[in-house]
C-alpha positions in Angstrom: 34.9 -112.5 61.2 33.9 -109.0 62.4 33.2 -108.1 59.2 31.5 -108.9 56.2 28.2 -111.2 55.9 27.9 -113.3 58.9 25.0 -116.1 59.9 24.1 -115.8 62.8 22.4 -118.2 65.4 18.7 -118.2 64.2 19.2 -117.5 61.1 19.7 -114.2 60.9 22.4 -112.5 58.8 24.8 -109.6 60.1 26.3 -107.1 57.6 29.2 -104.9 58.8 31.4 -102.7 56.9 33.7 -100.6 57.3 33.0 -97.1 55.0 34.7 -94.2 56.3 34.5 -91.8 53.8 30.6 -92.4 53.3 28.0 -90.7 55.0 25.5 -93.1 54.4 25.0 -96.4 53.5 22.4 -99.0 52.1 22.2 -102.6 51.9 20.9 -103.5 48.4 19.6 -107.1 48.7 18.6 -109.7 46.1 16.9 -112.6 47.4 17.0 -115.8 46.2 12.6 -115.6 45.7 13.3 -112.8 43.2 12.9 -109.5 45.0 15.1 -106.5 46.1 15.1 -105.0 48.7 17.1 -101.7 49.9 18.0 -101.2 53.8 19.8 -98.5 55.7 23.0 -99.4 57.5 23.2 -98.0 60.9 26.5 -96.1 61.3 27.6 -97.0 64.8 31.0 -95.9 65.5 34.7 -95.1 63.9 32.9 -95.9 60.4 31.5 -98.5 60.8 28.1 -99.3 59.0 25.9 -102.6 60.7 22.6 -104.5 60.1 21.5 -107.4 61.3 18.5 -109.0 59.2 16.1 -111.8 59.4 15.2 -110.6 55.4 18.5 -112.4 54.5 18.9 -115.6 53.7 22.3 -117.9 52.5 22.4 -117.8 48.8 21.2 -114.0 48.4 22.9 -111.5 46.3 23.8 -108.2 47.9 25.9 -104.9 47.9 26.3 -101.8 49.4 25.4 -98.4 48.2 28.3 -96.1 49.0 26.2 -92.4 48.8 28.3 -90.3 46.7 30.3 -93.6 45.4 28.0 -95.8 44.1 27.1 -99.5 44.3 30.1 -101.7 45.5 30.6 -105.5 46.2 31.4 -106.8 50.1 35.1 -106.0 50.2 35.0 -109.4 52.7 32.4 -111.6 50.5 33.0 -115.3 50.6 32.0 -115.4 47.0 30.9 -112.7 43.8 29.7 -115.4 41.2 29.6 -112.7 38.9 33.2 -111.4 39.3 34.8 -109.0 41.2 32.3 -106.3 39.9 29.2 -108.2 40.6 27.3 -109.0 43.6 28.5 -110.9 46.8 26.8 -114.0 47.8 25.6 -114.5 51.3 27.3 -118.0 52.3 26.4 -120.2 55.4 29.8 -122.4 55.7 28.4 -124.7 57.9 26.3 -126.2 54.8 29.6 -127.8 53.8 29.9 -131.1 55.6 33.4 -132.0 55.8 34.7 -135.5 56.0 38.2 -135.2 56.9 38.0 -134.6 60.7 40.5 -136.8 61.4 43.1 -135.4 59.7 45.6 -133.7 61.9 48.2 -132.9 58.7 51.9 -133.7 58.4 54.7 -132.8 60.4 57.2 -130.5 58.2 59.7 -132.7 57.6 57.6 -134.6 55.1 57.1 -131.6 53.2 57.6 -131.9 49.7 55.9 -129.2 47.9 54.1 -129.0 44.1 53.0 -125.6 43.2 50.4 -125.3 41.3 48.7 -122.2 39.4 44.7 -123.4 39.5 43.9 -121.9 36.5 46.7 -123.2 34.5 47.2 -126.1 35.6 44.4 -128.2 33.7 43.0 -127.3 30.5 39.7 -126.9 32.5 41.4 -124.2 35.1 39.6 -125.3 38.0 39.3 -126.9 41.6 37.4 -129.8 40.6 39.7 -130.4 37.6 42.6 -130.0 40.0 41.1 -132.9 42.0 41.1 -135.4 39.1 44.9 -135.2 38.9 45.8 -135.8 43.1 46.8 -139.5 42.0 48.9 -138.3 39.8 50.4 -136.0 42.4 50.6 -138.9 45.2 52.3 -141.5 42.6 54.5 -138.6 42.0 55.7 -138.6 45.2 55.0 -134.9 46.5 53.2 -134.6 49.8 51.7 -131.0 50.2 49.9 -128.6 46.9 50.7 -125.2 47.3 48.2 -123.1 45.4 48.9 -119.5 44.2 46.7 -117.1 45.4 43.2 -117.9 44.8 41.4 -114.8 45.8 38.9 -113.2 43.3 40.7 -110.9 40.9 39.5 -108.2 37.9 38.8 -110.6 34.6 38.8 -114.3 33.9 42.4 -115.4 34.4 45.5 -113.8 36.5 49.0 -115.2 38.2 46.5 -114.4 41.2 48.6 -111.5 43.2 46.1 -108.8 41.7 43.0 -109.8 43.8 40.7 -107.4 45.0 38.4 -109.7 47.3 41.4 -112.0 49.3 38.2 -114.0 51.2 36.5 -115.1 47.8 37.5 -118.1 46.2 38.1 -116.4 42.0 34.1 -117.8 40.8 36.3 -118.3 37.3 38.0 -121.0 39.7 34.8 -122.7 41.1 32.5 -122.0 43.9 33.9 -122.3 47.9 33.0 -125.7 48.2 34.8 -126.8 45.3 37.8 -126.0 47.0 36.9 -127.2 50.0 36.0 -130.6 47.7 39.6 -130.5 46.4 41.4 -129.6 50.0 39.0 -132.7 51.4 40.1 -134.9 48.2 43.6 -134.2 49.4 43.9 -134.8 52.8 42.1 -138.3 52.3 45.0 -138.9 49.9 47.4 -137.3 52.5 48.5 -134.7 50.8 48.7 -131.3 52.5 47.1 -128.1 50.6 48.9 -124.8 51.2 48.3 -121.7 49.9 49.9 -118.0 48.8 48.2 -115.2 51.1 48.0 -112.3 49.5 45.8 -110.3 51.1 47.8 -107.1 52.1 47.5 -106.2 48.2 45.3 -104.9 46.1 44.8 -104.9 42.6 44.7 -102.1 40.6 40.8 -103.1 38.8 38.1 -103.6 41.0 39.5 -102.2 44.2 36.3 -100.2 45.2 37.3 -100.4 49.1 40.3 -97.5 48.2 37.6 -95.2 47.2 35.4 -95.3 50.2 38.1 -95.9 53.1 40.8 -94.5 51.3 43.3 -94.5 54.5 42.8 -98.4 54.8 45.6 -98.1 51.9 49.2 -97.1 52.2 49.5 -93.7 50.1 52.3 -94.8 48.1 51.2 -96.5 44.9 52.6 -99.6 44.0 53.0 -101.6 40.2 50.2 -100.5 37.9 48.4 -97.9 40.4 47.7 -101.2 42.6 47.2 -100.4 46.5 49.3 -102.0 49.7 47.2 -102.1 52.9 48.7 -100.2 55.9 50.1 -102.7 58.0 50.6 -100.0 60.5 47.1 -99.4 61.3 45.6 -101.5 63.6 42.8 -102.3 61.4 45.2 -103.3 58.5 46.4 -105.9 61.0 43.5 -107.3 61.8 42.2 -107.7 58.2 45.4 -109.4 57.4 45.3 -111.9 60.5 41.6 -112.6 60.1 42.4 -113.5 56.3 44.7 -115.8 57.8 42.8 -117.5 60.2 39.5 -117.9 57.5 41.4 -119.8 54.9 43.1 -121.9 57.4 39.8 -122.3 59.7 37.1 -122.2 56.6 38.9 -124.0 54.4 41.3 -126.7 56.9 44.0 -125.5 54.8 47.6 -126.7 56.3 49.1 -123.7 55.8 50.2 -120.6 54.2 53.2 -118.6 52.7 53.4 -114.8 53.3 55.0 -112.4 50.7 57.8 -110.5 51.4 56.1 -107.1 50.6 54.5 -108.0 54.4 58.4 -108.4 55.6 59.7 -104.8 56.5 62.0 -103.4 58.6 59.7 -101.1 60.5 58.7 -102.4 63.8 54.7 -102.6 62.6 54.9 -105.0 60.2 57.5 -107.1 62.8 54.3 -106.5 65.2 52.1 -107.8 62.4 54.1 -111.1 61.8 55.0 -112.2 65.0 50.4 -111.9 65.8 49.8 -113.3 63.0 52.0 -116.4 64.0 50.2 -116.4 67.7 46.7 -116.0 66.2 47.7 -119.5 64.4 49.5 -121.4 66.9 47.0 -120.6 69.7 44.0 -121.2 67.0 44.3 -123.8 64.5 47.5 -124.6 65.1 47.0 -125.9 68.6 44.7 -128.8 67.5 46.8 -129.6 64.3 49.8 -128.8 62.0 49.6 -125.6 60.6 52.3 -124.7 58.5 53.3 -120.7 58.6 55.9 -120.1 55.5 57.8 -116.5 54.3 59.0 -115.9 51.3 62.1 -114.9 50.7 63.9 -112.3 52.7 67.6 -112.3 53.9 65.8 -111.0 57.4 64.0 -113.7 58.0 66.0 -115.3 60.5 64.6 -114.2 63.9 61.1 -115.6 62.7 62.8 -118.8 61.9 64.7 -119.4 65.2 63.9 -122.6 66.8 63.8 -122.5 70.2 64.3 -126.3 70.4 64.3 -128.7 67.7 60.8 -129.7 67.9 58.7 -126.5 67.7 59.2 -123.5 65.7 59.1 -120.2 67.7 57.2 -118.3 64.5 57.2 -119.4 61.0 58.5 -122.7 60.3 60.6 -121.9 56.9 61.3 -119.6 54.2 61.3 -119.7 50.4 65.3 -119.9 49.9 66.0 -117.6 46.7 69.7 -117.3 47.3 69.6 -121.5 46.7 68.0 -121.3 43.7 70.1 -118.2 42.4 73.3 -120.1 43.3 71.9 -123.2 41.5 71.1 -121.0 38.2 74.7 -119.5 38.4 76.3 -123.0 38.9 74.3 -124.0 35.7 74.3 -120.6 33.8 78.2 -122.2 32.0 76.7 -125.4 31.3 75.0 -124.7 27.3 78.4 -123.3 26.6 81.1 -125.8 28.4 82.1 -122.7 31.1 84.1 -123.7 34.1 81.6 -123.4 36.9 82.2 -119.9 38.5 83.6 -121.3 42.1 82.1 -118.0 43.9 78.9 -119.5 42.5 80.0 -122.5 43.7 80.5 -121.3 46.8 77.2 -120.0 47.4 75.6 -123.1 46.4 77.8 -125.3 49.4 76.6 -121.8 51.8 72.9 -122.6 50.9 72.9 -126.6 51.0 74.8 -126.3 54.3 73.7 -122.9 56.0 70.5 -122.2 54.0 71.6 -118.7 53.0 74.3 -117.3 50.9 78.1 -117.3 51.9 78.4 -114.9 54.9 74.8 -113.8 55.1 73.2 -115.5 57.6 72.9 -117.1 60.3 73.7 -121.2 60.9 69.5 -122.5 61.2 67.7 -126.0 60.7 68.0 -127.6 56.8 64.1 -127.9 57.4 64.0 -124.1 58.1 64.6 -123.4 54.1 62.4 -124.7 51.0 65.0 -125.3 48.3 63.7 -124.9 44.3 65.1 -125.0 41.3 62.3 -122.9 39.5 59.0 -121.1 40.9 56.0 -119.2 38.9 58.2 -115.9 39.2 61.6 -117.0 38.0 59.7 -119.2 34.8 57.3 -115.9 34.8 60.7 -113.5 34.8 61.7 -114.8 31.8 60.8 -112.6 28.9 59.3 -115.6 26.8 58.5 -117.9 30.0 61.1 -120.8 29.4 61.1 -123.3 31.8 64.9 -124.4 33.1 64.7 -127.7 30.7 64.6 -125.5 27.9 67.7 -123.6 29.0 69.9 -126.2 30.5 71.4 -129.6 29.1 69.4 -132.7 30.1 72.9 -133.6 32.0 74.0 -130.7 34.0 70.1 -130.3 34.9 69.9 -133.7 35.8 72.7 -133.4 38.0 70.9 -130.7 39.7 67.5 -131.8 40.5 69.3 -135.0 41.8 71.1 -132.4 44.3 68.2 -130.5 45.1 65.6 -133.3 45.7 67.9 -135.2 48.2 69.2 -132.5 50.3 67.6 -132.2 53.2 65.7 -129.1 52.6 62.2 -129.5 51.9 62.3 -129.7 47.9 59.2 -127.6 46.1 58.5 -128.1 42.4 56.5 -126.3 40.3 53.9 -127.9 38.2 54.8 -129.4 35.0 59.0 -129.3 35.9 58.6 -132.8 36.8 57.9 -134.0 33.1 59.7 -131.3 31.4 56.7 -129.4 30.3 56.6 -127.9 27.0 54.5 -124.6 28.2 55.7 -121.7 29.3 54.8 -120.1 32.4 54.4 -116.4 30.9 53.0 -113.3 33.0 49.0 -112.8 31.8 46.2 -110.6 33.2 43.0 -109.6 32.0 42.1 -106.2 33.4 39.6 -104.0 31.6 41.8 -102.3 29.1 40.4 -98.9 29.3 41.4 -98.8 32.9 45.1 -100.1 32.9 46.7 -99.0 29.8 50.2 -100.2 27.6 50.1 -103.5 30.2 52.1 -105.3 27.1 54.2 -101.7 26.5 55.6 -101.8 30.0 56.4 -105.8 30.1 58.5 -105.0 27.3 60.5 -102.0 28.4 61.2 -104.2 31.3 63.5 -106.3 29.2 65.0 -103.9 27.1 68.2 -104.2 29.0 68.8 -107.7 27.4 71.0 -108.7 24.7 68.1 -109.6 22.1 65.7 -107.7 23.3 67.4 -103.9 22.7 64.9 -103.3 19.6 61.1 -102.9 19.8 61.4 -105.4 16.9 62.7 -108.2 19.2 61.1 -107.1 22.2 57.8 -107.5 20.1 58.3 -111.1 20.3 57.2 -110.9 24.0 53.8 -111.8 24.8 51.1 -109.2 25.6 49.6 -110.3 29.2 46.8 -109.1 27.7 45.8 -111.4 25.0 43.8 -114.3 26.2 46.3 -116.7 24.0 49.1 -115.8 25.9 47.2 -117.5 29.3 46.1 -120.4 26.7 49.4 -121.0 26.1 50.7 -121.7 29.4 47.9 -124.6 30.3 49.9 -128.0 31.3 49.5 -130.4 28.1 48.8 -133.7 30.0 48.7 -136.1 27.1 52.7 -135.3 27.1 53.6 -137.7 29.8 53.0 -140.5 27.6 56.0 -139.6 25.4 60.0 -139.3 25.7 61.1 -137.1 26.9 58.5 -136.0 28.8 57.7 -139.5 30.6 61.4 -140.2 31.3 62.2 -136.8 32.9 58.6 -137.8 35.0 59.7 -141.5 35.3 63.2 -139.7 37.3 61.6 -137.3 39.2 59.5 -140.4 40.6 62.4 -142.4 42.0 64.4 -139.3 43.0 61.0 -138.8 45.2 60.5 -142.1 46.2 64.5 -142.4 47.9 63.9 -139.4 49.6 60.8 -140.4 51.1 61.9 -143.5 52.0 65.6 -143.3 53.4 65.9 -139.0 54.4 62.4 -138.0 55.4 62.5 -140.8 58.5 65.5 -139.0 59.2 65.1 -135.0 59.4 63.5 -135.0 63.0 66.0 -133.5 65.3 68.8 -132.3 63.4 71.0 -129.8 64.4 72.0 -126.6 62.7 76.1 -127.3 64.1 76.4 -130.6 62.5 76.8 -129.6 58.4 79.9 -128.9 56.9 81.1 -128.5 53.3 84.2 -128.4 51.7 85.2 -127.3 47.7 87.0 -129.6 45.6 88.9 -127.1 43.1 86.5 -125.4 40.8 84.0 -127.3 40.5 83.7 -129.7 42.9 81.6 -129.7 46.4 81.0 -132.2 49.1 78.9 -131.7 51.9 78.1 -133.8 54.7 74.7 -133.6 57.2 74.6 -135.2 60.5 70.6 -136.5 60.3 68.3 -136.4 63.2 69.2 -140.2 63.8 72.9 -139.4 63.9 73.4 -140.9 60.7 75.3 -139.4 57.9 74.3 -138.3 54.7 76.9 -137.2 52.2 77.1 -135.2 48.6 80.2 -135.6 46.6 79.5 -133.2 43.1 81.1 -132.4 40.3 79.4 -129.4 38.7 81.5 -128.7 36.0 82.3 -129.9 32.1 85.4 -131.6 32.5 86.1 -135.1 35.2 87.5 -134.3 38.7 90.1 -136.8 39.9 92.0 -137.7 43.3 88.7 -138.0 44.9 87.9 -140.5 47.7 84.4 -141.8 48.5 82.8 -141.1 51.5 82.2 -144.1 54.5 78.5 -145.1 53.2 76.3 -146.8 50.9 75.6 -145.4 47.7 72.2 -143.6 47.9 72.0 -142.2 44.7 74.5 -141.7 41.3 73.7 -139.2 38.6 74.2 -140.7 36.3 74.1 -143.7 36.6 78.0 -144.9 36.4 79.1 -141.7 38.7 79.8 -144.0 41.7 81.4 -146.8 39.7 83.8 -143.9 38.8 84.3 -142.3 42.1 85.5 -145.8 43.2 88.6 -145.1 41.5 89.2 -141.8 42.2 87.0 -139.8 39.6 84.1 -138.1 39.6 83.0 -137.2 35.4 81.7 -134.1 34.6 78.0 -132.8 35.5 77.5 -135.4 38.1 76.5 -135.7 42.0 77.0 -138.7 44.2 75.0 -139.4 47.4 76.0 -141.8 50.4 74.2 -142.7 53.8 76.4 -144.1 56.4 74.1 -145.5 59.3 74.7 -144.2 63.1 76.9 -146.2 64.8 
C-alpha cells in the first residue's frame, strides 16, 4: 500500500500519511522493549508526511501527533488492539504462513451464499469461533461465507457499516491472523469467504482522518454526522481500490460486495467502479477466481453485461432486491388467506426469469443476480427484528424457499434462516453516548409511520441500539438445532441444498439470457421454464396462493422437487393445492 505502516526489505518500517490540514507531524512510537520514542515526519509533498525507520519493529505500537489536533491512530493500520481510539500495531504479513496455495476458488456458478454477522453469529463473536462451525456450514450445503464488514468500528459490537479503520480487522473480532485462520479453515473445506467492503464510509465516532484532511470527505453529512469519502478525488479512488486489493491480496479472500452508496450516476464514481474491477481482474483475479459483487441498484446492468458467457466484463452479479421485495409481496396475504396480489405476482415471474422487476431491466444471465429471501437489512428493518418464519406460515414459506433455492440464481441465506432461528436480527451500536445522542429516540421516530407503533408507548417496545442486551439478544442459539422445529426447518434446507448442488449447479455454465420464459396461470399461479447451459430444461409450476389451481398440465420432465410433498401427485391430475411449487428437469435431447 502507499500508505500506512509498511515493512520494508531489511527490516525497516515506512510510515506515510496523508495530513493535509497539519503543519507538522510526529511519529509517537511504543516499542515492543518498553520505550517511546517521538520522531518528526518529513512533509514531502501535496500533504504528505513520510519516515522510514530502522527504530521500528513488527509488533510496535504507534500514532501520529497531529500539531494543533492531537494524538490519532493510522487511519490505514492493519490492527488497533485497543480499539479504534488506541494505538495501531505495526504488522509484518508475511509472518502468516498460509497453507492454502493451491486453492484457486470456485467458479460462480457454485455460489451458494451464507451470510454471516462475525460477532453475532456465535455466542463467542469471533473468527476462531466462526471456524468451529464451517462443518456445520459444509453439511449444510452452502459453498461461499459472506462476512459483513469486518473493519474496526467505535465500541465493542456494531452491524459493521460504521467503521472508521476499513484495513483493520475489529480487535473485538480477533487479531488478523485469526481471520486469515478462518479464511484458510475454509478454503481447505471448499468453501469460499467473501466479504462486505465498506470502506467509502465512515463512521460518525472515531473518525479522526475528517479532522486532519477534512477534504478527503464529501461535505455533505450522511446518517448520524457519519462521513462518505469523495469518490471524485483521485485519492478517494485510490484508498477505495487499494482497500480492495488488501483484503483480497492480504487476506486470499474470494471476493467482495460493494454498496450501493459507491453506485451513482455521476461519471466519477462510474470511473471508480469500472478501476476497481481492472485493478482485480488484472491483479488477483488473473491467477484465481475473484468474485466482484454490487449491491442492489436498478443501474447496475452495464457492470453486469457479459460479453460472452464465460467471463464477466465487470462485476459478476448483483444483490437482487426487487426478488426479494416481490417474494415478500407474494407472501405479505399469506397470515391472512389474501388472494396473492397478481402485479406481485408478476414481478416475482419478471425476477425469476429476467432478474429485475417487470419492465425494468434489461434480459441478463440468471447467474448475474443473487436471489434472497431475507438479508441483515430487511430482518434489521424490522422494528423488533423478526425474522420471515416468524411472520409467514410454515406452508406458504416453505413454498418459497423451495422456489428460491432451486432457481437458478445463486441463492444467499442469512445465518440462522436455515433452522428458523429464534433471535432477532435487531440494529445495535455502541458509540460513546456523549458523542452521538437520542441513537434509540431516532430508531423509533423511524417507525412511527406504522400501525402499532403511532404512540411513544408502543414505539417504546423497540429496542435501544444502545443497550448491550439488545446485541445479546440477537447471538445464534446453537443448541436449537437439536429440537422441532428448528432441526426440521434445518433438516429441509439440507436436501433443498443438496438437489441443487447435485442436479442445477452442473448445469448453470453457459446459459443464455434469451432462453427463459414465464407465463401466469390466473391469480396465483406461475410457471417458468430455463433452458440450462446443457440445453436441458428446468421447469417451475407454482401455486402461490390459498385456494387449489386446477386445469393445469405437467410439464415434459422428471419431478425434481414437490413442496409439499404430494404437490406432484396432484398436478398429475390436473391440480396444483394451495401454497405449493413443483419442479421438473427434462434432460437435452
Amino acid at each position: 500500500m502507499p500508505f500506512g505502516a509498511q515493512v520494508l526489505e531489511g527490516g525497516r518500517i515506512r510510515f506515510r500519511l496523508w495530513a493535509p490540514a497539519a503543519e507538522r507531524v510526529d511519529l509517537l512510537l511504543e516499542t515492543t522493549h518498553g520505550g517511546g520514542v517521538t520522531i518528526p515526519m518529513a512533509c514531502t509533498e501535496a500533504g504528505w508526511y513520510e519516515l522510514t525507520s530502522d527504530r521500528a519493529t513488527a509488533g510496535d505500537l504507534y500514532r501520529y501527533r497531529i500539531h494543533g489536533f492531537g494524538e490519532v491512530p493510522d487511519p490505514a493500520s492493519r490492527y488497533n488492539p485497543q480499539g479504534v481510539h488506541g494505538p495501531s500495531q505495526v504488522l509484518e504479513p508475511g509472518q502468516f504462513v498460509w497453507n492454502d496455495r493451491g486453492w484457486r476458488g470456485r467458479p460462480w456458478e457454485e455460489a451458494i451464499i451464507y451470510q454471516l454477522h462475525v460477532g453475532a453469529f456465535t455466542p463467542q463473536g469471533t473468527f476462531a469461533a466462526a471456524r468451529e462451525r464451517l462443518d456445520y456450514l459444509v453439511d449444510l450445503g452452502v459453498t461461499a461465507i459472506q462476512l459483513l464488514p469486518v473493519g474496526a468500528f467505535a465500541g465493542a459490537h456494531n452491524w459493521g457499516f460504521d467503521g472508521v479503520l476499513p484495513f483493520a480487522p475489529a480487535a473485538s473480532y480477533g487479531h488478523p491472523d485469526d481471520l486469515k485462520e478462518l479464511i484458510q479453515a475454509a478454503h481447505h473445506k471448499g468453501l469460499m469467504v467473501l466479504l462486505d467492503l465498506a470502506c467509502h464510509y465512515f463512521g460518525p465516532e472515531g473518525n479522526y482522518l475528517s479532522v486532519y484532511a477534512p477534504e478527503f470527505f464529501a461535505r455533505q453529512a450522511t446518517n448520524l454526522a457519519g462521513r462518505s469519502i469523495d469518490v471524485t478525488l483521485p485519492g478517494g479512488r485510490e484508498f477505495i481500490i487499494h482497500n480492495a486489493l488488501y483484503w483480497l491480496e492480504e487476506f486470499h479472500l474470494d471476493g467482495l460486495r460493494l454498496n450501493a452508496a459507491l453506485f451513482q450516476d455521476e461519471q466519477e464514481q462510474a470511473d471508480l467502479l469500472a478501476a476497481l474491477a481492472r485493478a482485480v481482474r488484472e491483479g488477483p483475479g488473473k491467477h484465481r477466481h475473484c468474485h466482484l459483487l454490487l449491491s442492489h441498484d436498478r443501474r447496475a446492468a452495464r457492470y453486469l453485461r457479459w460479453a460472452d458467457h464465460s467471463d464477466p466484463r465487470h462485476y459478476e452479479a448483483v444483490w437482487n432486491n426487487a426478488a426479494q421485495q416481490a417474494m415478500q409481496d407474494v407472501l405479505t396475504g399469506a397470515p391472512s388467506g389474501a388472494v396473492t396480489d397478481v402485479q406481485a405476482l408478476d414481478q416475482l415471474g419478471a425476477c425469476l426469469s429476467r432478474g429485475g422487476a417487470a419492465g425494468e431491466s434489461e434480459p441478463l444471465l440468471p447467474t448475474a443476480f443473487v436471489t434472497f429471501l431475507q438479508d441483515y437489512a430487511q430482518i434489521g428493518s424490522q422494528a423488533l427484528g423478526e425474522r420471515l418464519h416468524q411472520l409467514t406460515p410454515p406452508r406458504p414459506l416453505g413454498a418459497m424457499v423451495a422456489t428460491s433455492l432451486l432457481a437458478p440464481m445463486p441463492p444467499a441465506l442469512f445465518m440462522g434462516e436455515e433452522f428458523a432461528a429464534a433471535q432477532p436480527f435487531l440494529y445495535f451500536c455502541d458509540f460513546n453516548p456523549d458523542l452521538v445522542k437520542d441513537v434509540a429516540i431516532n430508531r423509533r421516530k423511524s417507525f412511527a409511520h406504522l400501525k402499532g407503533f403511532r404512540t411513544a408507548r408502543t414505539r417504546a417496545r423497540i429496542p435501544d441500539p444502545m443497550d448491550p442486551a439488545t446485541f445479546q439478544r440477537c447471538k445464534l442459539d446453537w443448541s436449537s438445532i437439536q429440537r422441532s422445529p428448528h432441526a426440521d426447518w434445518l433438516y429441509f434446507y439440507r436436501r433443498l441444498l443438496a438437489v441443487r448442488r447435485r442436479e442445477i449447479t452442473p448445469r448453470l455454465s453457459g446459459m443464455h439470457e434469451d432462453r427463459i420464459r414465464y407465463l401466469l396461470s390466473g391469480d396465483r399461479g406461475l410457471s417458468i421454464q430455463w433452458t440450462l447451459g446443457d440445453d436441458s430444461l428446468l421447469t417451475l409450476l407454482a401455486n402461490y396462493g390459498p385456494a387449489p389451481l386446477d386445469g393445469l398440465q405437467a410439464p415434459a420432465g422428471a419431478v425434481l422437487w414437490s413442496e409439499p410433498g404430494d404437490a406432484a401427485t396432484s398436478l398429475s391430475q390436473g391440480r396444483l393445492p394451495a401454497w405449493s411449487v413443483v419442479w421438473f428437469l427434462q434432460a437435452a435431447a
